[in-house]
Wavefront OBJ file of the C-alpha trace (Angstrom):
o trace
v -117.954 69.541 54.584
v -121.870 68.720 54.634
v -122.143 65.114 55.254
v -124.893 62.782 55.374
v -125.052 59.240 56.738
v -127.734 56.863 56.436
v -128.391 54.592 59.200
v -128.009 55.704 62.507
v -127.104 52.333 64.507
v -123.695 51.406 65.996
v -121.500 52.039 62.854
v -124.119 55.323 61.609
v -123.952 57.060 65.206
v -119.617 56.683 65.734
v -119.294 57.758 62.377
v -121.725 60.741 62.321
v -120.461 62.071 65.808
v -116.721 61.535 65.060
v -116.980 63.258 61.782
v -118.986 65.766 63.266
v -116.033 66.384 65.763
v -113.758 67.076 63.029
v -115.774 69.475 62.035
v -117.904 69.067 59.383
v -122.142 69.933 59.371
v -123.440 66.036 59.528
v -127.107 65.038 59.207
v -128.079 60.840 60.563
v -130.771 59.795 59.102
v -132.376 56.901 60.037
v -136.490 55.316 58.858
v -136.737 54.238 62.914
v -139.111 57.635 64.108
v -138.777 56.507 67.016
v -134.779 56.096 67.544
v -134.817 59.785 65.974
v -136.801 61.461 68.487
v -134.814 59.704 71.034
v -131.558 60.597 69.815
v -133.086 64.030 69.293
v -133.895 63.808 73.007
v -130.339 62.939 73.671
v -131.096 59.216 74.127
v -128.276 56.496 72.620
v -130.012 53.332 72.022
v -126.447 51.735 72.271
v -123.833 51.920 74.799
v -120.489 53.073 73.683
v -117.843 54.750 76.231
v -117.736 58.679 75.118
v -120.566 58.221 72.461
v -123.171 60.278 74.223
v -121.005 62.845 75.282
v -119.556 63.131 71.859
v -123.371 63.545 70.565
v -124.343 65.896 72.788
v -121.593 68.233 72.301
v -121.651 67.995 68.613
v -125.586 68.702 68.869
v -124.857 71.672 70.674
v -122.463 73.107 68.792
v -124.719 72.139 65.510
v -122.838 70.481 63.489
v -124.947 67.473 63.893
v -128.623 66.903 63.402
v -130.875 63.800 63.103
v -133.450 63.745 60.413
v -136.018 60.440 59.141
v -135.269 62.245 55.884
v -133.248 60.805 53.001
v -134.800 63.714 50.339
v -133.418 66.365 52.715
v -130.070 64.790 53.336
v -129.468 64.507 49.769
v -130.315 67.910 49.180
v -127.878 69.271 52.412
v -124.761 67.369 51.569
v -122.405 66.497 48.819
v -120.905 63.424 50.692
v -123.738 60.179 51.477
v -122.730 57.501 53.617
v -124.555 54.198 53.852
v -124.750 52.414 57.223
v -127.387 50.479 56.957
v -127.721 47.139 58.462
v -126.218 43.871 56.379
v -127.680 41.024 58.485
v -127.177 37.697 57.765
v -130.098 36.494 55.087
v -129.464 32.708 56.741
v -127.602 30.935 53.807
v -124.440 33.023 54.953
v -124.968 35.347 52.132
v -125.547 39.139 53.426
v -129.242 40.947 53.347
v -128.408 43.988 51.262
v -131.997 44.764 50.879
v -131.428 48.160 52.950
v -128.878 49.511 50.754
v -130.769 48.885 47.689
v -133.545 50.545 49.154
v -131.351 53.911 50.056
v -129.574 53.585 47.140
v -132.849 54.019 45.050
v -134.117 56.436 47.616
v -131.242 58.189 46.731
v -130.934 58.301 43.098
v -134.529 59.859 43.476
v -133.887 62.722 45.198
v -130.442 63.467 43.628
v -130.398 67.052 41.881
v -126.467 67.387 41.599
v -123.245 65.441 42.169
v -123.348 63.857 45.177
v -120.195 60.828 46.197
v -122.093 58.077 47.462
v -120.237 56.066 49.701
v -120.539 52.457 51.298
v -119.942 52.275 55.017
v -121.789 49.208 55.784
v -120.132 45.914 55.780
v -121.341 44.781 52.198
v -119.387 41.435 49.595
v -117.186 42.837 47.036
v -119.156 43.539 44.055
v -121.856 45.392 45.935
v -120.497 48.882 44.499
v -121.390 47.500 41.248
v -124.958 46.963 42.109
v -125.459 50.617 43.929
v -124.278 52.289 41.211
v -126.442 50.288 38.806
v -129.320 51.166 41.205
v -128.662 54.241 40.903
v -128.398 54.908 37.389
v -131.857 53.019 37.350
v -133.187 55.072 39.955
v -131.903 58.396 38.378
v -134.604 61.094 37.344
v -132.422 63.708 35.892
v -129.247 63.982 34.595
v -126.860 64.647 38.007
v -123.586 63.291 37.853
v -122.549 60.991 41.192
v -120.156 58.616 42.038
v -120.318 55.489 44.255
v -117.049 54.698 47.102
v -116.132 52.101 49.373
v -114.843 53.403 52.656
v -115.181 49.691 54.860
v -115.323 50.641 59.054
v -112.877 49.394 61.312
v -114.305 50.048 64.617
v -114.463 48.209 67.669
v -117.229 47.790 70.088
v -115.658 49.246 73.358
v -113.130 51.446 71.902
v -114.943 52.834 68.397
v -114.453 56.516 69.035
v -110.544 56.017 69.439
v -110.873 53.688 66.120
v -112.600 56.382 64.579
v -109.841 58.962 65.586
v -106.592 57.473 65.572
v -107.224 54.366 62.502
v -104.507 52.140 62.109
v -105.403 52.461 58.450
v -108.258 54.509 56.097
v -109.200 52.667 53.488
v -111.302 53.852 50.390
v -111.993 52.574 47.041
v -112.882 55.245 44.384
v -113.248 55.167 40.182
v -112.802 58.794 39.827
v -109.819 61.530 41.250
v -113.073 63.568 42.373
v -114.541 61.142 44.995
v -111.063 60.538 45.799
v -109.630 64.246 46.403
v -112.754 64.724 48.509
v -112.266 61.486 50.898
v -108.837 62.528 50.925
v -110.141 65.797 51.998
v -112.389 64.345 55.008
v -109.711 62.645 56.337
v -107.209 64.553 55.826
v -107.413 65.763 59.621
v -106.566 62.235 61.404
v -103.211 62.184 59.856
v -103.396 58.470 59.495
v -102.283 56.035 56.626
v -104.748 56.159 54.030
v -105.237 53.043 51.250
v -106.854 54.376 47.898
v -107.669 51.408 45.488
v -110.512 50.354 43.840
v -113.535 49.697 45.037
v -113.805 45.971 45.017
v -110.694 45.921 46.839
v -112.022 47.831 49.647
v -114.701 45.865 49.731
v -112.766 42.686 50.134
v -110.318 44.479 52.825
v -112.857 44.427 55.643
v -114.427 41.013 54.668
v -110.664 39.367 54.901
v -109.665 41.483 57.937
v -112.384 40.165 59.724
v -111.846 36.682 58.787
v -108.350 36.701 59.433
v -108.622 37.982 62.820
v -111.756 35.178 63.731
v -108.446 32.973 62.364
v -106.386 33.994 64.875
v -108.923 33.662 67.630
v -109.797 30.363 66.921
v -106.010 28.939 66.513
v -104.770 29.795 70.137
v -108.528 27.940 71.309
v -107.087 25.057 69.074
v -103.836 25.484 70.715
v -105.428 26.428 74.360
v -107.206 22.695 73.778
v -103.735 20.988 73.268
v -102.242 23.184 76.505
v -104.697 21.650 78.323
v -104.095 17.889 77.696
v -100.027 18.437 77.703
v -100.621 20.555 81.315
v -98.704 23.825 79.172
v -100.185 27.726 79.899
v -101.587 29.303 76.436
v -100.781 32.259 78.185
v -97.097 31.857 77.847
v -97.191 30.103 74.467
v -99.242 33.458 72.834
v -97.242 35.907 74.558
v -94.171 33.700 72.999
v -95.808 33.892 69.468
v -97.339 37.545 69.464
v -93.762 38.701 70.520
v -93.064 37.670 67.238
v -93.916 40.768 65.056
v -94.811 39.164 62.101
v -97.665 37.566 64.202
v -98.361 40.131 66.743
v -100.022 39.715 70.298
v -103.235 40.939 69.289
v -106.672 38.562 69.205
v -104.483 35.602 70.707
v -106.214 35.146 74.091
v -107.946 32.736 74.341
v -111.108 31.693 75.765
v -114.846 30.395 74.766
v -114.697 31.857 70.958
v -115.643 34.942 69.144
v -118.638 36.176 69.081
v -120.400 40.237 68.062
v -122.111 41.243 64.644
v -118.837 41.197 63.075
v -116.889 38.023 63.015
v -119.014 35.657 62.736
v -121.548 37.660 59.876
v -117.965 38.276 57.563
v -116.732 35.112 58.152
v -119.613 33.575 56.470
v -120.384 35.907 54.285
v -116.698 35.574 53.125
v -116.837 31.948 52.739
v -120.538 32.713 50.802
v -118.422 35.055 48.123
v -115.863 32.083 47.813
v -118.014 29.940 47.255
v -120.116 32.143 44.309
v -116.812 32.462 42.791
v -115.730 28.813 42.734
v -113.441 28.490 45.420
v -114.211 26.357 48.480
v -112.257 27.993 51.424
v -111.855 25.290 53.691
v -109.901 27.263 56.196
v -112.803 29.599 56.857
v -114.986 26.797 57.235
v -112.656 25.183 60.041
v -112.415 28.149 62.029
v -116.274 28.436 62.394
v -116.055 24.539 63.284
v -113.172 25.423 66.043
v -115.251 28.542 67.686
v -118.070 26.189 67.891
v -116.659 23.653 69.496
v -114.882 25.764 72.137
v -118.408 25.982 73.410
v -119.121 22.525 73.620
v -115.380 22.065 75.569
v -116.639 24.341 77.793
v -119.752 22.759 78.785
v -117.261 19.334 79.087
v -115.173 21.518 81.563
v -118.265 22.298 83.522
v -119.571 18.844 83.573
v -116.115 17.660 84.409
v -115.990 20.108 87.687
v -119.820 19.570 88.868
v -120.488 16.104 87.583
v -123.965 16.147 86.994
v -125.281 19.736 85.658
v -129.362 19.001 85.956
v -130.685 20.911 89.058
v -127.407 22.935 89.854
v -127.327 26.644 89.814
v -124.830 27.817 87.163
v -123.558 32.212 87.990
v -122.633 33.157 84.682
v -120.719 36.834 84.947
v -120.964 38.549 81.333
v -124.139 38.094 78.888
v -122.217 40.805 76.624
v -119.841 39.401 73.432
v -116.768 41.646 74.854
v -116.564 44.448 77.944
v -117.744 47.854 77.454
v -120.380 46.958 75.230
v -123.979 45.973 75.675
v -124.239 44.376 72.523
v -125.385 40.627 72.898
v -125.311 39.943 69.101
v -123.925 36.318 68.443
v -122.177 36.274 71.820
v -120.632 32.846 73.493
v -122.395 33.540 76.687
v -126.004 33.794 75.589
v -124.674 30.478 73.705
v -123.655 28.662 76.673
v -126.363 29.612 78.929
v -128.711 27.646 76.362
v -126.210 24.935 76.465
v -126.185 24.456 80.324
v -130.396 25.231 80.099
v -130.380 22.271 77.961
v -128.154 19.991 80.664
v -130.965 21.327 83.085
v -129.041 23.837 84.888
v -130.716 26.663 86.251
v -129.143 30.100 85.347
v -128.335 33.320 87.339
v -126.801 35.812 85.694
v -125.651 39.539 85.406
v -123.904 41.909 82.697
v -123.088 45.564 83.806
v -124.517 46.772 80.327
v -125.799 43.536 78.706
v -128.931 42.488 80.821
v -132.011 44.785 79.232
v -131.181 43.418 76.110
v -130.597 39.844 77.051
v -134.173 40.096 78.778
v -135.393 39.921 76.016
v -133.797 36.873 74.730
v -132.784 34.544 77.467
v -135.718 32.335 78.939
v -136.264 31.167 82.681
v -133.209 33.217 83.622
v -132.637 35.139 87.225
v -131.160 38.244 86.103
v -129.068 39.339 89.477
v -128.334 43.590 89.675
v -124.847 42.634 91.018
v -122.229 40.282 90.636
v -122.356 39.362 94.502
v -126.236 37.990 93.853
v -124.999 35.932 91.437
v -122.434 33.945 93.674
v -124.751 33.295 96.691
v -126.303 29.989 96.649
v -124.572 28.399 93.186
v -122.838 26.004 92.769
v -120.134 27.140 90.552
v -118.953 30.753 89.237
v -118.808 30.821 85.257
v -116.813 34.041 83.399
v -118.250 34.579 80.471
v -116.838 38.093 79.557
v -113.875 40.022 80.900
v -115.563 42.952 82.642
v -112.967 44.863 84.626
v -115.452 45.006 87.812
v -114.942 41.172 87.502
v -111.572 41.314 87.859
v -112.009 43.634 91.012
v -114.264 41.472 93.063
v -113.941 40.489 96.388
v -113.119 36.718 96.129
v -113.140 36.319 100.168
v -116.732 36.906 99.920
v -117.152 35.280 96.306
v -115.902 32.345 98.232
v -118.312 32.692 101.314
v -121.664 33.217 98.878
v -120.620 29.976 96.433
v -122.212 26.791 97.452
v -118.968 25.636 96.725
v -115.567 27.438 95.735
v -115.361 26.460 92.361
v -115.012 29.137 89.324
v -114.494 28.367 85.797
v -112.902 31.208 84.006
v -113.580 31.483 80.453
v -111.784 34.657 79.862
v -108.215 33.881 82.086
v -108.866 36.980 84.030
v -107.526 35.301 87.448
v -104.263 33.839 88.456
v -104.270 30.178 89.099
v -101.449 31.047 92.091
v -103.669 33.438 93.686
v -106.938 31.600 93.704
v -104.885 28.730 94.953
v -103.952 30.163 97.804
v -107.293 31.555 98.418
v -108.314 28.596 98.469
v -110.558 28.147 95.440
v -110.820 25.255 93.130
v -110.185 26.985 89.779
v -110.773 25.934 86.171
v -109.316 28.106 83.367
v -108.329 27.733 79.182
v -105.662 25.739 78.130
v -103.876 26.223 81.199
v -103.536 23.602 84.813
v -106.261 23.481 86.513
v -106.254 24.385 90.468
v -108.316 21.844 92.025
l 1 2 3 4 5 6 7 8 9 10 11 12 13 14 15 16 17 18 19 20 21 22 23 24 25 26 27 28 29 30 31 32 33 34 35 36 37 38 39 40 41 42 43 44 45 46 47 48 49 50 51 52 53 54 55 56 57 58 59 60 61 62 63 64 65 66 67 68 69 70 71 72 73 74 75 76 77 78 79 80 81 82 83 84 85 86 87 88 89 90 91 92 93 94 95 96 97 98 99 100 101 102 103 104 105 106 107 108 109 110 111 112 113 114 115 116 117 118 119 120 121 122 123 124 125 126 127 128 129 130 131 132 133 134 135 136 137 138 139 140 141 142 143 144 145 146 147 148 149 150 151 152 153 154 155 156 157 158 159 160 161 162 163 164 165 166 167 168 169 170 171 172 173 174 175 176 177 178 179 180 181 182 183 184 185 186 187 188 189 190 191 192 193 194 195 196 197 198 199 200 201 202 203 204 205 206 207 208 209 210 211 212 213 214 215 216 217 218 219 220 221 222 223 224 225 226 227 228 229 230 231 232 233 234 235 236 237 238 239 240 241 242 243 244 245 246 247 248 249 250 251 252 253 254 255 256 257 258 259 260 261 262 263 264 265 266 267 268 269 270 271 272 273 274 275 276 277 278 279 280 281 282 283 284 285 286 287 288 289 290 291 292 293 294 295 296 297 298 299 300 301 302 303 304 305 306 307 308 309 310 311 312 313 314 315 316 317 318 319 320 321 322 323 324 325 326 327 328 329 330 331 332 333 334 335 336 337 338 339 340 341 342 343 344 345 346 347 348 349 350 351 352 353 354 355 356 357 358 359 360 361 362 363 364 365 366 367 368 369 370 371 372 373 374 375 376 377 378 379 380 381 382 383 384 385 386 387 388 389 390 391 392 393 394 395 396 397 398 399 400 401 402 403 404 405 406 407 408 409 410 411 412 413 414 415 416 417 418 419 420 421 422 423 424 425 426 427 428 429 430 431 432 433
């Protein structure tokens, strides 16, 4: 099939490349000249394990191109995907100023039926408006319809998302946009939801939220564990074994973080709200991840006594491991935190750091974990790396002013830094001191 997808960022790029794989002719078009000639240069602005590969081979084999042109990617393909960005507008409510300007770049250049379909995170209700945009748009007479087909991809393991879903999900109006999804698709043999498209729309929104849910009850519980000297380890492996709860998004840490959880959650709490209903839930689990920062910090204090003038290692600037997105993550938030106590601040990310150059202030960026140890005074881990689980904590030990790390992430076993002799500070389970 001839595809087209509009936006080439994190959610434009996996998609393009995986459907590419599968074997249709895709075009990404994105209005950054600059990220096109890269990408047509074989440069990824983002890291994602397999995604350049993927590109590369699909680019080869030309079945994928990159254009800056919307008029010629309506013209190439019957199927148009929009990825555009949906930040945050500040008042919770998503910025879906992008797709209203593709949509009407769109309806200009559309000659015959094209299925127009939303792949950006967007509130229910938005299909309404693109297709109204549209029509408005419209110079000629070509039939189209508009889709919902919501993303369900994770930073870290997207391409595998994109290939093996737990679940497809698209909302249609007509059996034509639906026999040709069904047709796309058809080749991942995977469940596939057809509904309408206000459904779909709703599906990722409450997905989202539900999950941030999760996360934020076990740091509720991991908060309790600590006071009653329990292991939140044991008591969410003892839940998730339960299958209608499932181990999944129960380990628990220093909060969510990513341009997901925290953007839907509001947003999801913004559509509530516009539709009379105050959802109080949402509104507690944003309160909870917040405050797992701030326990944090206390745990820190609580370990070093005074924070002004010691040197904090923070290992991890990303939101999650093999991703260098910084977007909304805990660490950046608790570096500012500590920066505020007067701590000074060494820190490294194995993908994270160019971008978080750019952000974090009067920071030593370190090139390895090891530079980060010698001379602090305590060892914070901020995201679950697997070369942080692999280090060397003989000579972790040696390089640390003192031998104190506080693991946000669990990745160590209080027995084993016992015995090695550190004093060790996890979540919501007894401390090793």
């Amino acid at each position: 099939m001839d595809i087209a997808i509009i936006g080439s960022g994190y959610v434009g790029l996996v998609t393009g490349a995986c459907l590419a794989k599968l074997g249709n002719k895709v075009i990404c078009v994105d209005n950054d000249s600059g990220k096109v000639s890269a990408l047509k240069r074989g440069q990824i602005p983002i890291y994602e394990p397999g995604l350049k590969e993927l590109i590369k081979g699909n680019v080869k084999n030309k079945r994928l191109s990159f254009s800056t042109s919307i008029k010629d990617a309506v013209k190439a393909s019957e199927v148009i995907f929009i990825a555009v960005g949906t930040p945050d507008s500040g008042n919770g409510e998503a910025d879906l100023t992008g797709i209203e300007h593709v949509a009407a770049d769109i309806a200009i250049n559309l000659k015959s039926y094209r299925l127009i379909v939303e792949k950006s995170t967007v509130p229910v209700e938005t299909g309404e408006w693109v297709k109204r945009t549209i029509t408005t748009h419209i110079k000629g007479k070509a039939a189209f319809d508009v889709a919902s087909n919501p993303e369900f991809l994770r930073e870290g393991s997207a391409i595998n998302d994109f290939m093996h879903p737990d679940r497809i999900v698209i909302g249609v109006e007509s059996k034509r946009a639906r026999d040709l999804l069904l047709k796309l698709y058809r080749p991942l043999h995977a469940p596939i939801v057809v509904t309408n498209i206000k459904s779909a729309e709703l599906i990722k929104h409450a997905s989202n939220a539900f999950l941030a849910t999760k996360i934020s009850f076990i740091n509720a519980v991991s908060r309790i564990c600590d006071i009653a000297e329990a292991d939140v380890r044991e008591v969410a492996r003892g839940m998730g074994l339960d299958k209608r709860i499932g181990q999944g998004f129960l380990n628990a840490g220093i909060g969510y973080g990513g341009s997901c959880f925290p953007k839907d959650l509001e947003a999801l709490v913004s559509i509530a709200d516009k539709m009379g209903y105050d959802f109080k839930l949402l509104k507690e689990v944003k309160k909870i991840n917040e405050g797992q920062k701030d326990a944090i910090v206390d745990k820190i204090k609580g370990s070093l006594w005074i924070i002004k003038g010691k040197t904090i290692g923070i290992l991890g600037l990303a939101f999650k491991p093999d991703t260098d997105d910084i977007r909304n993550s805990p660490a950046l938030d608790l570096i500012r935190l500590l920066q505020r106590e007067g701590a000074n601040i060494k820190a490294y990310d194995p993908k994270g750091m160019v971008k978080a150059r750019g952000i974090l202030k009067k920071v030593t960026f370190c090139r390895d974990p090891y530079l980060v140890c010698r001379g602090s005074d305590c060892l914070f881990i901020a995201t679950e790396w697997n070369e942080f689980k692999e280090l060397n904590l003989l000579k972790v030990k040696k390089l640390l002013k003192r031998p104190l790390i506080i693991d946000g992430r669990n990745i160590y076993e209080p027995e084993k830094m016992r015995k090695l002799g550190f004093r060790y500070i996890s979540v919501g389970r007894k401390d090793i001191c």
